[in-house]
C-alpha positions in Angstrom: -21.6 23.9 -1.0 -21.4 20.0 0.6 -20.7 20.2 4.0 -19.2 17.2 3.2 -16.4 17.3 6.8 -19.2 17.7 8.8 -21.6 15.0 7.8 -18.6 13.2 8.2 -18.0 14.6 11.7 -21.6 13.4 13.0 -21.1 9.4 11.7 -18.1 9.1 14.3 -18.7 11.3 17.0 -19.6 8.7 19.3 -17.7 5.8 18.1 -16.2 3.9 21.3 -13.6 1.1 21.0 -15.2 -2.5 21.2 -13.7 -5.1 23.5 -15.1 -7.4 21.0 -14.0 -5.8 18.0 -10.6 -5.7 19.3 -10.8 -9.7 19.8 -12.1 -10.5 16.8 -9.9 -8.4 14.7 -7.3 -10.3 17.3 -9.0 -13.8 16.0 -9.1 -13.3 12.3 -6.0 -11.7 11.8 -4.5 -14.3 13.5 -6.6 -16.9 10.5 -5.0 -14.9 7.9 -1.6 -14.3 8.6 -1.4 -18.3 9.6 -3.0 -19.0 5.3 0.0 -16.6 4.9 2.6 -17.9 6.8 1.9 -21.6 5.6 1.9 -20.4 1.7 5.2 -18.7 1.9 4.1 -15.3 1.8 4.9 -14.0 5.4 8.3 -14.7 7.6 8.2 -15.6 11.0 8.6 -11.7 11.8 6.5 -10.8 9.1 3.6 -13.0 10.6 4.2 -11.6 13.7 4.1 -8.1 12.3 1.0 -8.5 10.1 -0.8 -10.1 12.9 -0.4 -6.8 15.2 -1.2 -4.8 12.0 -4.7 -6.5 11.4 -5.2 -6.5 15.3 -5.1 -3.2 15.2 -7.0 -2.4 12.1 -9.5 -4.4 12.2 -10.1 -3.3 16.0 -10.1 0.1 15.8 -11.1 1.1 12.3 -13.5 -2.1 12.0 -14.7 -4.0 9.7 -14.9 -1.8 6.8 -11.1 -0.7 7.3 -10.3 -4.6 7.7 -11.9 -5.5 4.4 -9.6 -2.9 2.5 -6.7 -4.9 4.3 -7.6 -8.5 3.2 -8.2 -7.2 0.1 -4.6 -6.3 -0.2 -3.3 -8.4 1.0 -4.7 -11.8 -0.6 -4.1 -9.9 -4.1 -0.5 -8.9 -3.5 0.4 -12.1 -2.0 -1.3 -14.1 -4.8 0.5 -11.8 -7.4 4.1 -12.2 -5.8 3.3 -16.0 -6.8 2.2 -15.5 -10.4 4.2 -16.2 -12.2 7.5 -16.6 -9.9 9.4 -18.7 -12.0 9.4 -16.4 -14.5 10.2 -13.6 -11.4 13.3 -16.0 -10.4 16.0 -14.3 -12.0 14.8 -10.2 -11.1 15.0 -11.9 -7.3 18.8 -10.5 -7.2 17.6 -6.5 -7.8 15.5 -6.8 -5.0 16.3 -6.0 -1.4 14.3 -8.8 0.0 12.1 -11.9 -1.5 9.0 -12.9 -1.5 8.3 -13.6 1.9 7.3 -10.8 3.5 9.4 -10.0 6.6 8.9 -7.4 9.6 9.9 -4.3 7.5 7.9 -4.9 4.7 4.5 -5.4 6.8 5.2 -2.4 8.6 6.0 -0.3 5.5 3.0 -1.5 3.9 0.7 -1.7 7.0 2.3 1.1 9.3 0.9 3.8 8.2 -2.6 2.1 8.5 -2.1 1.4 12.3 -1.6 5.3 12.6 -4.4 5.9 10.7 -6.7 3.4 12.9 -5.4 5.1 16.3 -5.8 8.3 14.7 -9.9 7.1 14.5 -9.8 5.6 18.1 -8.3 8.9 19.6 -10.1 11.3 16.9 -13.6 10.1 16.3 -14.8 13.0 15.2 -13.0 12.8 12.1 -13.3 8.9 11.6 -14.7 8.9 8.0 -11.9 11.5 6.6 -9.3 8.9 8.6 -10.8 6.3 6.6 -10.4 8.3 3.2 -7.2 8.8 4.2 -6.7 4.8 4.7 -8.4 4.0 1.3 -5.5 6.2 -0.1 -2.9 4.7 1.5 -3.8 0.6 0.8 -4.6 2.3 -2.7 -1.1 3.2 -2.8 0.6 0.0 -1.7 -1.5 -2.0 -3.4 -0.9 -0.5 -6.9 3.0 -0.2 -5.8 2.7 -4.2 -5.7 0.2 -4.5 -8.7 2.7 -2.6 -10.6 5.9 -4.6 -9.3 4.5 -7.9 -9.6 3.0 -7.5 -13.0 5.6 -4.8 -14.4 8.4 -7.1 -14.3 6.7 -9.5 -16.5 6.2 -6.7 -19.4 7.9 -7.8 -22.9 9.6 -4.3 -23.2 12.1 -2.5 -21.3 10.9 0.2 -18.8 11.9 3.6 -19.2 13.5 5.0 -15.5 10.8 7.5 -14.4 12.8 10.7 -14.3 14.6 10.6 -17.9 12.6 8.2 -19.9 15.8 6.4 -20.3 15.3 2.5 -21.3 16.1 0.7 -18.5 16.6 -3.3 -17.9 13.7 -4.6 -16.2 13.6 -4.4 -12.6 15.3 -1.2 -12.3 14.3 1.0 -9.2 12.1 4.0 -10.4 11.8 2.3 -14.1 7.9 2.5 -15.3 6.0 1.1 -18.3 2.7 1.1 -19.8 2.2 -2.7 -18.5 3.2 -1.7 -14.9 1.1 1.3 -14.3 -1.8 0.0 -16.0 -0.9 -2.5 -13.5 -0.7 0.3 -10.8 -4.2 1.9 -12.0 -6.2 -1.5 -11.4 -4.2 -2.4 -8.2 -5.7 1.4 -7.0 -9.3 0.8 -8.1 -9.8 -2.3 -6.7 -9.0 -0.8 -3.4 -11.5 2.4 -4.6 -14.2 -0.1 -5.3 -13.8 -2.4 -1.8 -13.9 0.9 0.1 -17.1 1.8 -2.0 -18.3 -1.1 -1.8 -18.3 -1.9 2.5 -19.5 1.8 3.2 -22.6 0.8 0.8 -23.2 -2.3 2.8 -22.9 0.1 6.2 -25.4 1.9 4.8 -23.1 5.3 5.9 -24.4 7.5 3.3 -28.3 7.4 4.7 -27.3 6.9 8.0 -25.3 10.6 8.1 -27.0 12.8 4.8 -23.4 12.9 3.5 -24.9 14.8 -0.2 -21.4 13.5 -1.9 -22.3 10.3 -3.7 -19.9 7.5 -2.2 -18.5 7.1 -6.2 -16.5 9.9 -5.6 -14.6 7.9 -3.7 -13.5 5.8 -6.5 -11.5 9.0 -8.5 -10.6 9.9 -4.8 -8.9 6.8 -3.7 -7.7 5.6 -7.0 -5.5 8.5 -7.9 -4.2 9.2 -4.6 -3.4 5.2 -5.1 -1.5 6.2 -8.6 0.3 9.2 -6.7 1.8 7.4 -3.7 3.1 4.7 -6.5 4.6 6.9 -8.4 6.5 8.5 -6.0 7.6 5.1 -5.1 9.1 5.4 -8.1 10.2 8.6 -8.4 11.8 8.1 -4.8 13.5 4.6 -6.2 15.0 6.6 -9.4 16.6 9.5 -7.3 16.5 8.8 -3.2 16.4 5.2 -2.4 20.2 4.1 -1.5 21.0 1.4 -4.6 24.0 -0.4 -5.2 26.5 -2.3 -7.7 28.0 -5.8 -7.2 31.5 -5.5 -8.9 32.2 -9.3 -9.0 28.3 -9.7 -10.8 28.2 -6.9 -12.8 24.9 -5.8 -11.9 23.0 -3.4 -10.2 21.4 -4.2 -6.9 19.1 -2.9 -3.8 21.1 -5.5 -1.5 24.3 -4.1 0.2 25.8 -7.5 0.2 24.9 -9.2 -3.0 23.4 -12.6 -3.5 26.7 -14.1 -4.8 28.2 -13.1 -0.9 30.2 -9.4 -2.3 29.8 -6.6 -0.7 28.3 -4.1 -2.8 29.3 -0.6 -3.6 26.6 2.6 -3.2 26.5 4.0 -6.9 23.2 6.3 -5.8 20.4 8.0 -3.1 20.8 7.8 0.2 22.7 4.6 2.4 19.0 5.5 5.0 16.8 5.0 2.3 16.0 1.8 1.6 13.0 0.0 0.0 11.0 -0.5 2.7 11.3 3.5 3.7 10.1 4.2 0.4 6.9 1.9 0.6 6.1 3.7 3.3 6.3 7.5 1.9 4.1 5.9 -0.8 1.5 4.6 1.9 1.6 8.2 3.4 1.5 10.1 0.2 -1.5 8.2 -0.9 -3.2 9.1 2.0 -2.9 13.0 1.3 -3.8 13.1 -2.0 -6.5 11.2 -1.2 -7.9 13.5 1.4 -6.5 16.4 -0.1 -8.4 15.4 -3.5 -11.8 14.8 -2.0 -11.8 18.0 0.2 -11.3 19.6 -3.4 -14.9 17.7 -4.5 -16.2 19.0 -1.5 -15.8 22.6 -1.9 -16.3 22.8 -5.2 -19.6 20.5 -4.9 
């Protein structure tokens, strides 16, 4: 058998926070959420927000968890501009627009900040933390892959629990475009986090016997889980609405035409944002829970 948790144990058990990592994450976050502020995809109080998140990230999980970040970042906020034109009309389905405000950052990025403290206060199980935060920017990210790109699919969507055709847009609707969408939005994640803990050198440097590829069916499908309950949760929980005067179905309680909308289904608490984070969280279990399977059976 791999004593897989324990070779993990042994790579962190004397990590000790860095002053200087704590700056520097302090520095560069503040570089990237100002690229991201200035090219429309942050608000004021999502700048503010992603700059704390990537503080605390990138001093307290380090490099290697601020990579996995950036990289989600820079994709999803290059994908929310493909295309917007095309985008322009959905805009009225969504809660919110492209600019990322506080709520979104934290939905995304919250769950991360827990997971870096968790490393800081928890050394000993640092490298299963950061399995853990592979699965959840897995998760977001193919949530966003699949958002950004799904809307732009030439057929309906079918809604996730019925297989009914839905128009596109829908919360919890799914197609073949979107989650093919979702599957490379998860494995580029998979294949970042591969990727820095190669360049760290962490498998020679602890023993660990499971090959750092088996990260890559690890992350990704714990990315693919957390997005689907996205949209499972957005078919069945998340509070959505109807605008009378428009004639359309909405995730806005006052629609963009200035009516007050109408709850048709889910829950008024529920909202998009809570949902993004349930599918950061669940990405992060299946992750973990998926590669302490490949250990014991290893």
């Amino acid at each position: 058998m791999i004593n897989y948790a324990r070779s993990y144990r042994r790579e962190d058990a004397r990590l000790e926070i860095n002053p200087l990592e704590v700056f520097g994450g302090l520095v560069l976050s503040a570089l990237i959420v100002w690229v991201g502020y200035r090219r429309s995809s942050l608000s004021g109080s999502g700048a503010v927000g992603a700059w704390l998140v990537g503080t605390v990230v990138f001093g307290l999980g380090g490099w290697t968890w601020g990579v996995l970040l950036v990289g989600f970042f820079v994709t999803s906020s290059a994908l929310s501009h493909y295309r917007d034109r095309d985008k322009a009309s959905l805009a009225e389905k969504f809660a919110k627009g492209g600019r990322r405000d506080l709520g979104q950052v934290l939905a995304n990025g919250g769950w991360g900040v827990v997971l870096a403290l968790g490393r800081a206060f928890f050394p000993a199980w640092g490298a299963w933390l950061f399995v853990a935060y592979a699965g959840a920017m897995a998760a977001v990210n193919a949530d966003t892959w699949a958002t950004e790109l799904g809307v732009l699919s030439r057929t309906a969507p079918r809604l996730i629990t019925t297989g009914r055709r839905v128009p596109v847009g829908t919360s919890g609707a799914i197609s073949r475009w979107g989650s093919g969408a979702a599957l490379l939005g998860a494995l580029v994640i998979a294949a970042l986090a591969v990727l820095v803990r190669t360049i760290e050198g962490w498998g020679s440097r602890t023993g660990v016997e499971l090959s750092l590829l088996g990260l890559v069916p690890v992350v990704t499908l714990g990315g693919l889980a957390g997005a689907f309950l996205d949209s499972f949760l957005g078919a069945t929980g998340q509070g959505i609405y109807y605008c009378d005067q428009c004639q359309k179905e909405t995730e806005r309680r006052v629609h963009h035409c200035g009516q007050e909308t109408r709850q048709v289904r889910g829950w008024r608490w529920l909202d998009n944002d809570g949902v993004n984070l349930l599918c950061s969280v669940a990405g992060s279990l299946v992750a973990v829970l998926l590669g302490n399977l490949l250990t014991f059976r290893g």
